[in-house]
C-alpha positions as CSV (number, residue, x, y, z in Angstrom):
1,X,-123.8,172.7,243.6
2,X,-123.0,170.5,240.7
3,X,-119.9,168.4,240.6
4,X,-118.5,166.6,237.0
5,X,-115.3,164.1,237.3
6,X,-114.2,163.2,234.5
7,X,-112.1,159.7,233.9
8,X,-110.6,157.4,231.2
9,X,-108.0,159.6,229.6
10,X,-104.8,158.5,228.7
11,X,-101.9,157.9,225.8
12,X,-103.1,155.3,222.6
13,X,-101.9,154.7,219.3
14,X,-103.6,156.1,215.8
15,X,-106.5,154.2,214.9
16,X,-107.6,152.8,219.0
17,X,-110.4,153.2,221.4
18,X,-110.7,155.2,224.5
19,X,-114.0,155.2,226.8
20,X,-114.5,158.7,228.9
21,X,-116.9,158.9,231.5
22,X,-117.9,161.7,233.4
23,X,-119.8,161.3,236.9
24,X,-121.9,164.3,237.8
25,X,-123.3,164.6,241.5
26,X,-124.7,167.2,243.6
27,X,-128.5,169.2,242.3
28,X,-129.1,167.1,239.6
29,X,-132.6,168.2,237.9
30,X,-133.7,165.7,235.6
31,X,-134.0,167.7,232.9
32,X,-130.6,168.4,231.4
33,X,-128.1,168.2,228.8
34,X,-124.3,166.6,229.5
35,X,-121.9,166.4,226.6
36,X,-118.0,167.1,225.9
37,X,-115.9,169.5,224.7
38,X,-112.1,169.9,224.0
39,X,-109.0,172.3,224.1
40,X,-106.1,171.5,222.0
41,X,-103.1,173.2,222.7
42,X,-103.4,177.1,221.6
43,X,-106.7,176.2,220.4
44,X,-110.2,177.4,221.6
45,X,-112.5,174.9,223.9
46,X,-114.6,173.4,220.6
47,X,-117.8,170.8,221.4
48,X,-117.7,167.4,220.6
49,X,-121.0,166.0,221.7
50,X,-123.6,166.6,223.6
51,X,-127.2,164.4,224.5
52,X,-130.2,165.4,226.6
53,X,-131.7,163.8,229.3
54,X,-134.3,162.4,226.8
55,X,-131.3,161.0,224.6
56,X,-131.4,163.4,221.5
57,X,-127.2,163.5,220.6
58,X,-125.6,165.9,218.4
59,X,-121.8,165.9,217.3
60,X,-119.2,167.8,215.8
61,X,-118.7,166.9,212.0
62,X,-114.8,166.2,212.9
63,X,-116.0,163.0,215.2
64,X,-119.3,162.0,213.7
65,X,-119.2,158.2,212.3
66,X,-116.2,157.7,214.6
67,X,-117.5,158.5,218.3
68,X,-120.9,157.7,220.0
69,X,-122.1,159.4,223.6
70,X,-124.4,157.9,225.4
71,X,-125.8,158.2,229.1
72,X,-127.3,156.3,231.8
73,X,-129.7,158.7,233.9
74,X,-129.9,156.6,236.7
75,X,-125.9,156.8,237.4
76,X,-126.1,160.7,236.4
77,X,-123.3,159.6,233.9
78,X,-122.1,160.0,230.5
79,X,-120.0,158.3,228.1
80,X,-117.8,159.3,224.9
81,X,-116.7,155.9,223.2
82,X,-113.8,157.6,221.1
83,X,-112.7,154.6,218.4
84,X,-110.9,155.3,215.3
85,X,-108.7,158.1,217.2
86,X,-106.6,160.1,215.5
87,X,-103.7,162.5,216.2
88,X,-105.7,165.6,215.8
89,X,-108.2,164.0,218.6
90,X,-105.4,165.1,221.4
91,X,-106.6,167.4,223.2
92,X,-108.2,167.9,227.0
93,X,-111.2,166.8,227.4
94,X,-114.2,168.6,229.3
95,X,-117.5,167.3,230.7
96,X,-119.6,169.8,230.5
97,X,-123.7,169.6,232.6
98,X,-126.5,172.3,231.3
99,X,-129.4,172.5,233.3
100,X,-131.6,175.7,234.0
101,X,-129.6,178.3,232.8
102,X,-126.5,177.0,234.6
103,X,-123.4,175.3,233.2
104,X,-120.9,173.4,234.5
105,X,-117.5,172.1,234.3
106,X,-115.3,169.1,235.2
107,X,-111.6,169.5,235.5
108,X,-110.6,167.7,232.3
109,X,-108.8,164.5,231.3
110,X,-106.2,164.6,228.4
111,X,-106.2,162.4,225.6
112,X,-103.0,162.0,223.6
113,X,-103.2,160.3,220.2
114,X,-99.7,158.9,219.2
115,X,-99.1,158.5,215.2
């Protein structure tokens, strides 16, 4: 069993910084990929970045320049420093942990962008 808790959400003007981090625990093979995804309201679930275990990253156009993710191995966490935030970036966000051919899911924390 895998477990992902997510953290850091909250309410911030246009144009400010948030820090998510997501904790995973449980089977943890060392070989994986963690990243995050989001859901806007009456939108579908849409990826916003992703990095492997050996630290190769990949973004979604809409955040690239903006937002970095990193990861620390040893703490089985990740990071998405959000900066330059913009009303369209509210949304829930999901951790998300793909090792094998399992996935798993945290239960979100939403990020609300104020104009």
């Amino acid at each position: 069993q895998v477990q992902l808790v997510e953290s850091g959400g909250g309410l911030v003007q246009a144009g400010g910084s948030l820090r998510l981090p997501c904790v995973a625990s449980g089977n943890i093979f060392s070989i994986n990929a963690m990243g995050w995804y989001r859901q806007a309201p009456g939108k579908q679930r849409e990826l916003v970045a992703t990095i492997t275990s050996s630290g190769s990253t990949n973004y979604a156009d809409s955040v690239k320049g903006r937002w970095t993710i990193s990861r620390d191995n040893a703490k089985n966490t990740v990071y998405l420093q959000m900066n330059s935030l913009k009303p369209e970036d509210t949304a829930v966000y999901y951790c998300n942990l793909q090792q094998l051919k399992y996935g798993y899911w945290g239960q979100g924390t939403q990020v609300t962008v104020s104009s």
